[in-house]
N, CA and C atoms as an extended XYZ file, in Angstrom:
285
Properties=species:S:1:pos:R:3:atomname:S:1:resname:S:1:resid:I:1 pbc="F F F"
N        68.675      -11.162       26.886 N   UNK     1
C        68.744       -9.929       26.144 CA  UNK     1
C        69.420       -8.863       27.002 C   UNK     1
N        70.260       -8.399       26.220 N   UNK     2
C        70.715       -7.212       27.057 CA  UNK     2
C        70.384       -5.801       27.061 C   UNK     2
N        69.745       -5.094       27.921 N   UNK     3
C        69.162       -3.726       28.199 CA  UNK     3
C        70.223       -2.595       28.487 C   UNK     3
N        70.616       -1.870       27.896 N   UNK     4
C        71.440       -0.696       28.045 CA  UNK     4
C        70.335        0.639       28.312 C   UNK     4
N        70.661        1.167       29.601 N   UNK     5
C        69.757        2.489       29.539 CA  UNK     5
C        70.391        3.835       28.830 C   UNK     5
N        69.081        4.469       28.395 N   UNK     6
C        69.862        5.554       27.454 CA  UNK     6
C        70.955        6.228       27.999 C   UNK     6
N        70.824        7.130       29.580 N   UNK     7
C        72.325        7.676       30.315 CA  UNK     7
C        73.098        7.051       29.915 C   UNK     7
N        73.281        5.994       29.870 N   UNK     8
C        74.584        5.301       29.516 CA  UNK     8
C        75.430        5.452       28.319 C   UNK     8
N        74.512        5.054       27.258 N   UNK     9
C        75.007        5.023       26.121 CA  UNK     9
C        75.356        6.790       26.088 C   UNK     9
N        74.556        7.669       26.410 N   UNK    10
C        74.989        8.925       26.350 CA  UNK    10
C        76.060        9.551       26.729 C   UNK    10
N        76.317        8.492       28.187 N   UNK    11
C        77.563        9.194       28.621 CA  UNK    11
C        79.025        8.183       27.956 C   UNK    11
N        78.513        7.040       27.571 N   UNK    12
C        79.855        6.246       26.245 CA  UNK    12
C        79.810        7.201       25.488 C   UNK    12
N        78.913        7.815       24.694 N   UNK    13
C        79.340        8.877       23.327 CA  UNK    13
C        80.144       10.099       24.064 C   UNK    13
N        79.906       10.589       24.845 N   UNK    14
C        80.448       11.677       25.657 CA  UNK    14
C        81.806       11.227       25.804 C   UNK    14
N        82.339       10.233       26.225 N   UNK    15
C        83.637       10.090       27.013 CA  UNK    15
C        84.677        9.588       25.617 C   UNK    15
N        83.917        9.105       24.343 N   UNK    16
C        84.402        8.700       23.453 CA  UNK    16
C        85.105        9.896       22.481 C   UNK    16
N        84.082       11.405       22.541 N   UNK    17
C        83.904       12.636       21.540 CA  UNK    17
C        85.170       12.905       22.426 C   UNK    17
N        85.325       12.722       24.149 N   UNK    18
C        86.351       13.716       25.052 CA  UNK    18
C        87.880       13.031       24.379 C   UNK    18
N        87.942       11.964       24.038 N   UNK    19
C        88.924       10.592       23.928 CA  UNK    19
C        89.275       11.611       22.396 C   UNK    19
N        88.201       10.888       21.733 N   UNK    20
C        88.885       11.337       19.850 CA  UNK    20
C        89.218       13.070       20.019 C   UNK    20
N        88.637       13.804       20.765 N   UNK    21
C        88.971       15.439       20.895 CA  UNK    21
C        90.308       15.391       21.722 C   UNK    21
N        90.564       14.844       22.514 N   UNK    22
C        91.771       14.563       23.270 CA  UNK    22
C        93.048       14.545       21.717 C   UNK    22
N        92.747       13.374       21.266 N   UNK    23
C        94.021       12.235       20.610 CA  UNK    23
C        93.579       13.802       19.203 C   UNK    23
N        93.141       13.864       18.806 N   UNK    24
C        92.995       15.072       18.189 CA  UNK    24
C        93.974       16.359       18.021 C   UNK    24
N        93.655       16.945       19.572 N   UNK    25
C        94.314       17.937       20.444 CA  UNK    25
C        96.127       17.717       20.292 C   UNK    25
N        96.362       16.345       20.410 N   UNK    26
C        97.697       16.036       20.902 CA  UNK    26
C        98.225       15.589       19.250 C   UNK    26
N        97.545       15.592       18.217 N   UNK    27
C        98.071       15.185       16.571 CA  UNK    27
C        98.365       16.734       16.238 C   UNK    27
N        97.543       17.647       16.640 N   UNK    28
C        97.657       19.181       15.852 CA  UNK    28
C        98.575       19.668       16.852 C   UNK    28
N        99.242       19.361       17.868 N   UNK    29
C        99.842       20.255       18.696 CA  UNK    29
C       101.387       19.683       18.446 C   UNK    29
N       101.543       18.160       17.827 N   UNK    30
C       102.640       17.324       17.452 CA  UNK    30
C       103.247       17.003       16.415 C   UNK    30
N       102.323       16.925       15.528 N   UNK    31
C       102.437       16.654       14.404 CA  UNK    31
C       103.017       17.662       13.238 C   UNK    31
N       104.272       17.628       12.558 N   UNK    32
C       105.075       18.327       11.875 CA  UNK    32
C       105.049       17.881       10.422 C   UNK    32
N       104.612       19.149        9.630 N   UNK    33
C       103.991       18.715        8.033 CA  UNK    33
C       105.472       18.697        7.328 C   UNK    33
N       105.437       17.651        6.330 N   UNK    34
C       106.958       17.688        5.780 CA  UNK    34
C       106.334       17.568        3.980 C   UNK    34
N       107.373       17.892        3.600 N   UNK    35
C       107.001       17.723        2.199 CA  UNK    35
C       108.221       16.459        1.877 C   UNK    35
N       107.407       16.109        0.697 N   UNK    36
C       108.041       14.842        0.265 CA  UNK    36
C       108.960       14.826       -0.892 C   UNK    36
N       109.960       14.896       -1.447 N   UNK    37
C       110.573       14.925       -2.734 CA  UNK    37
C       111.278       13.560       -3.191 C   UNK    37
N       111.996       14.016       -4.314 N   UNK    38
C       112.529       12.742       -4.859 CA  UNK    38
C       113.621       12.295       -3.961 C   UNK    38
N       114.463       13.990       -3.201 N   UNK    39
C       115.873       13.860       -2.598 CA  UNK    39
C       115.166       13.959       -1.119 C   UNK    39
N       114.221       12.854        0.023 N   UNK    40
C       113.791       13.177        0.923 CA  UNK    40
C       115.126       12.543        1.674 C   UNK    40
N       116.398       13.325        2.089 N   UNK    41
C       116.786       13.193        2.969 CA  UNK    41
C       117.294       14.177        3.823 C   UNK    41
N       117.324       14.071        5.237 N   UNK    42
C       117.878       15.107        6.049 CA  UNK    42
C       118.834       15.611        5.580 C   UNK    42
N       119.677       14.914        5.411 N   UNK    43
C       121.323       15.719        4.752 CA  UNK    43
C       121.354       16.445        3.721 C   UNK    43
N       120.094       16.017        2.943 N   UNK    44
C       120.421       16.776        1.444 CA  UNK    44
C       120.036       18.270        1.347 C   UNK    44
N       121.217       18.558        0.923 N   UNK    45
C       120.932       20.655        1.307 CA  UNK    45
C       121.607       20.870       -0.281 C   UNK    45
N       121.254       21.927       -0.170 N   UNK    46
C       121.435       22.831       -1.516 CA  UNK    46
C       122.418       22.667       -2.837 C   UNK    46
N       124.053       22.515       -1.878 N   UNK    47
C       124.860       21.725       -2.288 CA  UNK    47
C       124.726       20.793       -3.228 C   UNK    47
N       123.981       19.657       -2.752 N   UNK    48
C       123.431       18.491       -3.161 CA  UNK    48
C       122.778       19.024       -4.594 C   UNK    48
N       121.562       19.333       -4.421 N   UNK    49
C       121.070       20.264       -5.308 CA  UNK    49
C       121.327       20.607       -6.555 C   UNK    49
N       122.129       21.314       -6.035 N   UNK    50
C       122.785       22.062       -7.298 CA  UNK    50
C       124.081       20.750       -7.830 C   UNK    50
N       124.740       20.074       -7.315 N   UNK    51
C       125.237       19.585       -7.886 CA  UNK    51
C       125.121       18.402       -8.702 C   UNK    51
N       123.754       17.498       -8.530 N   UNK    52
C       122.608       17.171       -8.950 CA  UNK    52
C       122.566       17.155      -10.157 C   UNK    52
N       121.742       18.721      -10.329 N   UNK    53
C       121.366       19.447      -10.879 CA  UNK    53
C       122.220       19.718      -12.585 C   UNK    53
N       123.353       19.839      -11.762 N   UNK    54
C       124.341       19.762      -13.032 CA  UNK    54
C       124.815       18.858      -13.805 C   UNK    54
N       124.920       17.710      -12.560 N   UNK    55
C       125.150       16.408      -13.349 CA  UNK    55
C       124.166       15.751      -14.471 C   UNK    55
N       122.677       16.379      -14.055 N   UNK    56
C       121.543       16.081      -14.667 CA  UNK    56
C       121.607       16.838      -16.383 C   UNK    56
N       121.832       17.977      -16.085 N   UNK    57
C       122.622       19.092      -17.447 CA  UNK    57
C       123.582       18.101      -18.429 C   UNK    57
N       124.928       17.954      -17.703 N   UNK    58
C       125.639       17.944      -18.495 CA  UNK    58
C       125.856       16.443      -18.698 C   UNK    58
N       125.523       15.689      -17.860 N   UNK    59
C       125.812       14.026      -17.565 CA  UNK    59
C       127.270       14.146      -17.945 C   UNK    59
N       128.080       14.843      -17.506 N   UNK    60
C       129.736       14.592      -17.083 CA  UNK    60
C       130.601       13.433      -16.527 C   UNK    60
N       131.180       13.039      -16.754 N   UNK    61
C       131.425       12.237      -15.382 CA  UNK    61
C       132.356       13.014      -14.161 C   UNK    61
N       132.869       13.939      -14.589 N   UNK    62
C       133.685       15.528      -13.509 CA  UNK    62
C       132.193       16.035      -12.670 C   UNK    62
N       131.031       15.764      -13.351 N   UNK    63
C       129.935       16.077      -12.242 CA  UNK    63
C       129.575       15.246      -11.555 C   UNK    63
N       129.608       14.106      -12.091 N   UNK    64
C       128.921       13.078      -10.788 CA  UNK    64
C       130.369       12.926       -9.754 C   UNK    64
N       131.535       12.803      -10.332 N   UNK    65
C       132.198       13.198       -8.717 CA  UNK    65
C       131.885       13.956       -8.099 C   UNK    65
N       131.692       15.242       -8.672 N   UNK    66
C       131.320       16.183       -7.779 CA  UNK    66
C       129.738       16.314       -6.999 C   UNK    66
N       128.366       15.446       -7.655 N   UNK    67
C       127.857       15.221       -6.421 CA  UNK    67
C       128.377       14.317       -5.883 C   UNK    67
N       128.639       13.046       -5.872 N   UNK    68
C       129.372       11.770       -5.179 CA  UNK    68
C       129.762       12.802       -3.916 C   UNK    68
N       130.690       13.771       -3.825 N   UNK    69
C       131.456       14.080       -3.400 CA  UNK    69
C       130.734       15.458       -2.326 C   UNK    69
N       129.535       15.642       -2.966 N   UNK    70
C       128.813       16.964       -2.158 CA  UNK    70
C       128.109       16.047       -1.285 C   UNK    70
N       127.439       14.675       -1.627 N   UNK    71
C       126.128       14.472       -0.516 CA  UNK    71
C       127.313       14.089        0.442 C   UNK    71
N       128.782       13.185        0.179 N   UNK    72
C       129.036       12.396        1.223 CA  UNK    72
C       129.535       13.419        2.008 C   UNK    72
N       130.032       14.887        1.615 N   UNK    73
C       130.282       15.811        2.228 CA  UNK    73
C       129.031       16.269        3.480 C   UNK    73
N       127.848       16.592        2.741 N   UNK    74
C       126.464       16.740        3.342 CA  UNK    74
C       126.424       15.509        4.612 C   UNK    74
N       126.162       14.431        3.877 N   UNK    75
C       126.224       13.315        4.944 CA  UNK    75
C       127.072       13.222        6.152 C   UNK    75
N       128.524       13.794        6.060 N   UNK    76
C       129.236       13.457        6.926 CA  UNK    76
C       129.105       14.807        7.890 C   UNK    76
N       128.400       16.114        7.323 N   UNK    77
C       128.664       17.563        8.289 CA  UNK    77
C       126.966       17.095        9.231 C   UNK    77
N       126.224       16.255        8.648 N   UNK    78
C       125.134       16.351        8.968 CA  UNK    78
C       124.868       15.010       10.377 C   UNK    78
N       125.417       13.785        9.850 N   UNK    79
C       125.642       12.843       11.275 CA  UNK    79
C       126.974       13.504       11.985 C   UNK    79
N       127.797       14.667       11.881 N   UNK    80
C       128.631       14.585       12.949 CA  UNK    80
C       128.237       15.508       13.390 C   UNK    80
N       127.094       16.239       13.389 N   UNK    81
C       126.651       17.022       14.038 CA  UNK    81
C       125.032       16.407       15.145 C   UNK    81
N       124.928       15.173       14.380 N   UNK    82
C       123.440       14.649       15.148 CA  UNK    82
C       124.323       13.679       15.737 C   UNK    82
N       125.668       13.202       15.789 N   UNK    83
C       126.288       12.496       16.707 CA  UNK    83
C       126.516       13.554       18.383 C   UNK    83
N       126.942       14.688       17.653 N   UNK    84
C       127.418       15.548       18.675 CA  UNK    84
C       126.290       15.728       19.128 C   UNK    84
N       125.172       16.186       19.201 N   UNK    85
C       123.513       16.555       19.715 CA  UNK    85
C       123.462       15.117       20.679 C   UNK    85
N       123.303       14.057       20.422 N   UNK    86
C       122.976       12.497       20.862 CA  UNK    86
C       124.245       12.800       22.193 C   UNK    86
N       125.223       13.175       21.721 N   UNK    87
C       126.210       12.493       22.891 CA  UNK    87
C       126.460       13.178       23.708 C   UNK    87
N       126.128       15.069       24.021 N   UNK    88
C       125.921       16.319       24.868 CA  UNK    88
C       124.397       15.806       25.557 C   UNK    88
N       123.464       15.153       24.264 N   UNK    89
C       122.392       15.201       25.338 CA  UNK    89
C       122.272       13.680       26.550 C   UNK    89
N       123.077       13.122       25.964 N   UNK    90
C       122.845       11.689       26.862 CA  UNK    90
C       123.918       11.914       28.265 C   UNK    90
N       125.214       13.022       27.717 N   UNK    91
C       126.358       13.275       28.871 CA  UNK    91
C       125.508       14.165       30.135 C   UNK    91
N       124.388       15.277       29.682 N   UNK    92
C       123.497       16.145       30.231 CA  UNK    92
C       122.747       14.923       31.507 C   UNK    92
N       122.399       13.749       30.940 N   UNK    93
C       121.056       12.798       31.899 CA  UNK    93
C       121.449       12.159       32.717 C   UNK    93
N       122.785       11.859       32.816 N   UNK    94
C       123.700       11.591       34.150 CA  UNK    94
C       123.746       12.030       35.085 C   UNK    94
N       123.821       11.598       36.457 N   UNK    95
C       124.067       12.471       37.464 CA  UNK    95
C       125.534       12.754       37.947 C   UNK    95
């Protein structure tokens, strides 16, 4: 049979409350609330949106080029700018 004395177990609950208050500490100080939509992507900005938006109105086919033509716009201002961020910060870690 195994005997655990009470200190013990007292000081496991103690080091466990410091652990979950820890991992706690480091979720609220990290953790970034996002909202979720139908259009959840980084690139998609207003543009997008609205042009969407219109295509949804009028179901054109002169509108869906024109979103076709806004996200890949969006898409392309948005990775050549997280290309440029990636490749200043990796040129920066060199010596």
């Amino acid at each position: 049979m195994l005997s655990i004395s009470l200190g013990l177990v007292a000081s496991l609950d103690s080091l466990f409350a410091a652990v979950s208050k820890a991992f706690t500490n480091a979720w609220e100080a990290n953790a970034r609330s996002i909202t979720v939509t139908t259009q959840f992507k980084e690139w998609w900005n207003n543009k997008c949106r609205s042009a969407l938006r219109s295509y949804k109105h009028t179901g054109a086919r002169e509108d869906w080029h024109l979103f076709c033509s806004a996200t890949r716009s969006a898409k392309q201002s948005f990775f050549d700018n997280r290309i440029a961020e990636i490749a200043s910060a990796s040129t920066n870690k060199h010596p």
